[in-house]
C-alpha positions as CSV (number, residue, x, y, z in Angstrom):
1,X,3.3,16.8,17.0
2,X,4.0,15.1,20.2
3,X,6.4,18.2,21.2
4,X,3.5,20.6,21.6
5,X,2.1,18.2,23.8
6,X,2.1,17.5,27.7
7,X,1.3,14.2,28.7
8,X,0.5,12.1,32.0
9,X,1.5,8.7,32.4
10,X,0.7,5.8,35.0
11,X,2.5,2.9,35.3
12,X,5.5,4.5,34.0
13,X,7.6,1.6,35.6
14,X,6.1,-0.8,33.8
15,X,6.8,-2.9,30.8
16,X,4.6,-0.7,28.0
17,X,4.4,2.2,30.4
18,X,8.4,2.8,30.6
19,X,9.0,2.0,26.9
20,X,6.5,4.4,25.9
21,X,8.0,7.3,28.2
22,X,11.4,6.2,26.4
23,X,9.7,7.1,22.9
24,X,7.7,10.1,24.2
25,X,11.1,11.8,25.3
26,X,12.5,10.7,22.1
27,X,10.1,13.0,20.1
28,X,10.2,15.7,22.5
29,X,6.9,15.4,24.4
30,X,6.9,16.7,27.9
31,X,5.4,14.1,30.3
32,X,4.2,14.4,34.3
33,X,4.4,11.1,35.7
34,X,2.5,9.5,38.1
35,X,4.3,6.7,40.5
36,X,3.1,5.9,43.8
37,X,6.8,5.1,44.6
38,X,9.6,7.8,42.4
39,X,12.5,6.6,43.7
40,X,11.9,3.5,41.9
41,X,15.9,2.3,40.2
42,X,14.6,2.5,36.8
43,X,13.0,6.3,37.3
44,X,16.9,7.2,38.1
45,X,18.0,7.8,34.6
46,X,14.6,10.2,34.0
47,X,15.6,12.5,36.8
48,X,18.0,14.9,34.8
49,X,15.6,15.1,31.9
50,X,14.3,18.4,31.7
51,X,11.2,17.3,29.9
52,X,9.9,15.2,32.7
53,X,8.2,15.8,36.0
54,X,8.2,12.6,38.6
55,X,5.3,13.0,40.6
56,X,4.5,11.0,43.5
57,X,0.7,9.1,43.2
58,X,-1.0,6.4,44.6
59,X,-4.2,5.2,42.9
60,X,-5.8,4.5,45.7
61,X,-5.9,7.4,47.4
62,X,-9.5,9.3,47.0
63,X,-8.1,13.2,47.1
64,X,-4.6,12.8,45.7
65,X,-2.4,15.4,47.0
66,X,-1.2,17.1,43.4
67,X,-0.6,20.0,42.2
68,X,-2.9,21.8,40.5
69,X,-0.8,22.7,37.3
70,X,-1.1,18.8,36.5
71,X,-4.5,19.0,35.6
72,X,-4.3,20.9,32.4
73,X,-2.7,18.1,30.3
74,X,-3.5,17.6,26.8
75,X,-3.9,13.6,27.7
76,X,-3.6,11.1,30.3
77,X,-1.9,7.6,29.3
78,X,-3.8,5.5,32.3
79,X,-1.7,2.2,32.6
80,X,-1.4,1.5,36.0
81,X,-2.8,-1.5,37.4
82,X,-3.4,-4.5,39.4
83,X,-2.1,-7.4,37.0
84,X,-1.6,-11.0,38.4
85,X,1.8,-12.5,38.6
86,X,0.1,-16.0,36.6
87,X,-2.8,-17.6,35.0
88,X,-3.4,-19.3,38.9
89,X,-6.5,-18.4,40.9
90,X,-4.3,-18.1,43.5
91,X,-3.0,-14.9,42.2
92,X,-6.3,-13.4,41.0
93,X,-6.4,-11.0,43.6
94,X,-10.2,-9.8,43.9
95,X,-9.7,-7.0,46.3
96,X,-6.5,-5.2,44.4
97,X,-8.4,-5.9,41.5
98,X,-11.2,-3.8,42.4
99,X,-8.9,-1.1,44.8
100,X,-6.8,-0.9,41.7
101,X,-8.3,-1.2,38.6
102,X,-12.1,0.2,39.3
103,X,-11.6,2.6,42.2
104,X,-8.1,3.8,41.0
105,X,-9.4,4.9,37.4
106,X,-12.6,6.6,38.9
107,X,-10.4,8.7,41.4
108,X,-8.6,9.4,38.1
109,X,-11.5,10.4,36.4
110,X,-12.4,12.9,39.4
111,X,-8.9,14.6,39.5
112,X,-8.5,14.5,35.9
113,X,-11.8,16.7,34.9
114,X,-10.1,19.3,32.3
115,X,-8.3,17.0,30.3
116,X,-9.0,16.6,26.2
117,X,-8.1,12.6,26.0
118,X,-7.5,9.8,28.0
119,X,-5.8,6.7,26.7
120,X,-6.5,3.3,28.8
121,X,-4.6,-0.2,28.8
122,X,-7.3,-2.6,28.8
123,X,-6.6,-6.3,27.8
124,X,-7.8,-9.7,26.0
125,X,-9.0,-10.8,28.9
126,X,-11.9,-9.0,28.9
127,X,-13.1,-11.5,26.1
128,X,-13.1,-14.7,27.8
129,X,-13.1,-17.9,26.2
130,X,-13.7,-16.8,22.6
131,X,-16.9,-17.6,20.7
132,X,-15.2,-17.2,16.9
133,X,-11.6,-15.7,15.6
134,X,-10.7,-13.6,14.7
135,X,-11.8,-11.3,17.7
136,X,-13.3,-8.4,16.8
137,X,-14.6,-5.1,19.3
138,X,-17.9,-6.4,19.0
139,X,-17.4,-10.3,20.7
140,X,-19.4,-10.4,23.4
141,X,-17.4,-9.8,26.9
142,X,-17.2,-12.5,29.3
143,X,-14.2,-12.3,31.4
144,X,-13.4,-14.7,33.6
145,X,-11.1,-13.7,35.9
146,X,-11.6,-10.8,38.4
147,X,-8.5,-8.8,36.6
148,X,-10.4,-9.1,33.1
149,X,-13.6,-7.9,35.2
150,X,-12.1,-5.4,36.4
151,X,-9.9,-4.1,33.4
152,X,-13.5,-4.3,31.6
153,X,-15.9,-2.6,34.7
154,X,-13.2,0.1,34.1
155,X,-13.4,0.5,30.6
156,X,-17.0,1.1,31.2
157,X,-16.7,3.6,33.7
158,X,-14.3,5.7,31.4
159,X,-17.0,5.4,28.1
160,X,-19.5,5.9,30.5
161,X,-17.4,9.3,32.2
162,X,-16.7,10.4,28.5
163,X,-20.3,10.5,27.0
164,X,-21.0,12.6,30.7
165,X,-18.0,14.8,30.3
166,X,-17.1,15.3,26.8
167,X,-13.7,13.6,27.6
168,X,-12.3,11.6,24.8
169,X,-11.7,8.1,25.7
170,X,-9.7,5.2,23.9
171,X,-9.4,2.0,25.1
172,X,-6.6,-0.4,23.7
173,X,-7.3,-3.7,24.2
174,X,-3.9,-5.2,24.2
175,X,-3.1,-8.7,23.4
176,X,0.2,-11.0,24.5
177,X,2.9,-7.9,24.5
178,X,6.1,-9.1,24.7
179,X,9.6,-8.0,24.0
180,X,13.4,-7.0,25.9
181,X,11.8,-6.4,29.3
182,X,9.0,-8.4,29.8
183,X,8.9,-10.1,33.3
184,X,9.8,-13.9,33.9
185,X,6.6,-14.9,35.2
186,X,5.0,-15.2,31.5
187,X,5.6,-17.8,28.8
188,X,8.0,-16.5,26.1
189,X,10.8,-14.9,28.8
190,X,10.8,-18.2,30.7
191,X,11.4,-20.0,27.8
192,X,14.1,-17.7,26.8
193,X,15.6,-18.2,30.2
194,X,15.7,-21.9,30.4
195,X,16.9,-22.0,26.6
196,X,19.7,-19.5,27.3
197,X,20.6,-21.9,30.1
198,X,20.7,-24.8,28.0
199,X,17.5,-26.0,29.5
200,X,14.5,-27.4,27.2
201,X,11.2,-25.0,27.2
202,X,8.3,-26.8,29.8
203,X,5.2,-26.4,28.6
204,X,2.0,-27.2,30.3
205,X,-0.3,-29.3,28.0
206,X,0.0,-30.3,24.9
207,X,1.3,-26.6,23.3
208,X,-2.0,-26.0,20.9
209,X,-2.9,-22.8,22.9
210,X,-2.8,-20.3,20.4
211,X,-1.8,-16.4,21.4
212,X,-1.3,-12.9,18.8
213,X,1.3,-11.8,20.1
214,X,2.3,-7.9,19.2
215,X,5.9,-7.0,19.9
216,X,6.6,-4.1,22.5
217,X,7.5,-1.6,19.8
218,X,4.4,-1.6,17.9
219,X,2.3,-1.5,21.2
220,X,3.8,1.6,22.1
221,X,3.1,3.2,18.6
222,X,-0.4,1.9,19.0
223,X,-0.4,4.2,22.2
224,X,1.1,7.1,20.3
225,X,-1.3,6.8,17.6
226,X,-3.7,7.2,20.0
227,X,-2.6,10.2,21.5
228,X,-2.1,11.9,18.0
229,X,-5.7,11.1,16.4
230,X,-9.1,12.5,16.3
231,X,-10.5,9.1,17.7
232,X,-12.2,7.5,20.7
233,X,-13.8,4.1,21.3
234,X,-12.3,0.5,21.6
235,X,-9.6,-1.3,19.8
236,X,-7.5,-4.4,19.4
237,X,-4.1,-3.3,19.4
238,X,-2.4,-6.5,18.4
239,X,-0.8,-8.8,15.3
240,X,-3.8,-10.2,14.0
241,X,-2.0,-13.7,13.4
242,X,-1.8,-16.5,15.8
243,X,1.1,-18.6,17.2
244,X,0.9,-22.0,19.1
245,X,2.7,-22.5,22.7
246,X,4.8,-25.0,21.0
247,X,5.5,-22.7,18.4
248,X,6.7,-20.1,20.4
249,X,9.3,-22.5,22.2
250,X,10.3,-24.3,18.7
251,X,11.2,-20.7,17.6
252,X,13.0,-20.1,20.6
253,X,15.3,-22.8,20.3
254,X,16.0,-22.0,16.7
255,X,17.4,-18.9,17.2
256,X,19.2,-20.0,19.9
257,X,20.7,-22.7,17.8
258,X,21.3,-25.3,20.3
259,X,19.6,-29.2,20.0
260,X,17.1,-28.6,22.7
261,X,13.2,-30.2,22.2
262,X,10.4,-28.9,24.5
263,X,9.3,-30.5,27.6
264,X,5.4,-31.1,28.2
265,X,3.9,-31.7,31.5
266,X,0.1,-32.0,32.1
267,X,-2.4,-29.4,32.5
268,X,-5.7,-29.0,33.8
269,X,-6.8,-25.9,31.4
270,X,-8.9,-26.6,27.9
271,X,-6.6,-25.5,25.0
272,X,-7.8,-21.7,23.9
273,X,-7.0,-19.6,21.0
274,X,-7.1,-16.1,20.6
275,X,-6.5,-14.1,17.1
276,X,-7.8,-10.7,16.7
277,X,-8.9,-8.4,14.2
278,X,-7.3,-5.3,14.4
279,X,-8.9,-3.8,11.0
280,X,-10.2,-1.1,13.4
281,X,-6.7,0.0,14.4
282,X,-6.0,-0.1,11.2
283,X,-8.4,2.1,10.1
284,X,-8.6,4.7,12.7
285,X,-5.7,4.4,14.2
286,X,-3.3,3.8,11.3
287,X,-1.7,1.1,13.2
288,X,0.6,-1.6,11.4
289,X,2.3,-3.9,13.6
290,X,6.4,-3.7,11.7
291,X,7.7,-6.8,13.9
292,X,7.7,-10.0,12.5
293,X,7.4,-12.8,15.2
294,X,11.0,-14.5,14.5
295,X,12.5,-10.8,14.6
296,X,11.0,-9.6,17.8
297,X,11.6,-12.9,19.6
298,X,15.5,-12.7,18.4
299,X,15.8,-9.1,19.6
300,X,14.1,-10.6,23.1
301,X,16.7,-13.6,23.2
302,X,19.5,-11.7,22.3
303,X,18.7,-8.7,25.2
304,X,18.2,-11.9,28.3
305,X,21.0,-13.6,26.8
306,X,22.9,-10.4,27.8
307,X,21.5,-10.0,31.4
308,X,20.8,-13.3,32.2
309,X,25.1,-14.0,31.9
C-alpha cells in the first residue's frame, strides 16, 4: 500500500511529476520532494500537507546539501530533466542535456545509495527513427537528438548502477503524454488553443505523422505500478494505438463543434510513425491505459477552454 510508503520525487513541478504527487497524496503516501526552486506557485497548495516535505535540490550540484533522513526512502521517482521546448535543433541543448540528464541522475545515484527502488522517466526518443511498429523494448536505440541521448546514456547508467548496487531500477519509456496541463509548446494544446480561439489547427506537412499518445492519467498509474511491483527493467508505458497529426486536429475540432478545417504549411521533416507495444507493461506491470483518445482530448479541451477565457 502506498501509505506505508515514503517516496522522493523530482520534477514535482512538472506535468507527470505534479499529477503524480496529486495521486500519491490521494492514497496517503508520504513524499520528500526535490525542487531546485520550492517556492515555485504551484508547490503553494502542498505546503500545509502534512504528508509532504519540500526540499530544496538542484541536480547539478555534486554534494547536495540534504539531510540525511532523506536517504532512507523506500523509492525515488527520478523525473527531473532537461527537455527541449520543440522538435528544433535550435532548442536541443547539448550541454543541459548532458549537466541535466547524465550528470544529474549519477549525483542521484551517489546520494541515493540505501534506497530499495528507483523509478526513471525515460522517453520514445531514445528509439529514433523506427525500424518496424509496433515498438517493442528490444528495437534497437538510435536517438537522434542529444535529449534522447541523454535520456538513454542515463538509463544506462541506472541499469548499469543497479546490477553494481542491488538497487532496483525501472525505466518507463513514455510516449506522447498529454492531458489538462500539458504546455503550449507541443502539438495537441496548440491546437486546442487556436480551436478554442476560433482559429483552424496549423499543421506542418502533410499530417501523416503518426504518435501513441497515453493520456496523463494512465501515465501516472504506470508510475504507481511501478512503485508497487516486484519488477525492474524497461517498459513502454503508452496506448499501443496510433493517431495521425491530422487526426488529432480533426478530433479537436469535433469536439469543439465549430466548422473549422486544418491549415497545412510545409515542412522539411520525413513523415514518422511511432506505435508501441506495451505487452510488457501489461504483463509485469499490470498496466491498462482506461482513456480513450476522444475522452482524454475532450477532458483537455474542456480544462483550456476554461483558462484560456
Amino acid at each position: 500500500m502506498l501509505e506505508d510508503l515514503t517516496i522522493a520525487v523530482t520534477g514535482g513541478s512538472g506535468f507527470i511529476g505534479y499529477n503524480l504527487i496529486m495521486k500519491l497524496l490521494e492514497n496517503n503516501a508520504n513524499i520528500i520532494l526535490l525542487d531546485r526552486d520550492p517556492s515555485r506557485p504551484q508547490f503553494s497548495n502542498l505546503v500545509k500537507e502534512s504528508r509532504i516535505q519540500i526540499i530544496k535540490y538542484d541536480l547539478t550540484k555534486p554534494k547536495p546539501d540534504l539531510p540525511d533522513r532523506i536517504k532512507d526512502v523506500d523509492c525515488l521517482v527520478h523525473l527531473a530533466a532537461f527537455v527541449p521546448r520543440s522538435n528544433s535543433p535550435n532548442d536541443d541543448d547539448l550541454e543541459k542535456s548532458i549537466e541535466v540528464n547524465i550528470k544529474g541522475t549519477c549525483n542521484l545515484m551517489s546520494f541515493f545509495s540505501r534506497i530499495d527502488k528507483i523509478i526513471f522517466a525515460s522517453t520514445l526518443e531514445v528509439y529514433g527513427i523506427p525500424k518496424k511498429t509496433p515498438i517493442n523494448e528490444e528495437h534497437p536505440t538510435n536517438p537522434l537528438s542529444y535529449y534522447g541521448v541523454s535520456k538513454l546514456a542515463a538509463e544506462k547508467y541506472l541499469l548499469a548502477f543497479s546490477r553494481r548496487s542491488g538497487i532496483r531500477v525501472i525505466a518507463l519509456r513514455f510516449s506522447s503524454v498529454y492531458g489538462p496541463g500539458e504546455t503550449f509548446n507541443r502539438a495537441i494544446p496548440n491546437f486546442i488553443k487556436s480551436v478554442v480561439k476560433g482559429e483552424p489547427p496549423v499543421i506542418y506537412g502533410d499530417g501523416s505523422d503518426v504518435r501513441d499518445y497515453v493520456y496523463i492519467d494512465d501515465a501516472v498509474n504506470a508510475i504507481i505500478s511501478a512503485i508497487l511491483r516486484d519488477v525492474e527493467g524497461v517498459y513502454n508505458i503508452a496506448s499501443g494505438k496510433g493517431y495521425s497529426i491530422r487526426e488529432i486536429a480533426e478530433m479537436i475540432i469535433q469536439i469543439s463543434g465549430k466548422n473549422l478545417r486544418p491549415v497545412f504549411k510545409p515542412s522539411e521533416k520525413a513523415p514518422t510513425k511511432f506505435i508501441f507495444d506495451i505487452s510488457k507493461a501489461q504483463k509485469e506491470l499490470a498496466y491498462h491505459p482506461q482513456t480513450d483518445i476522444r475522452d482524454g482530448l475532450y477532458k483537455e479541451y474542456e480544462w483550456y477552454k476554461e483558462i484560456l477565457r
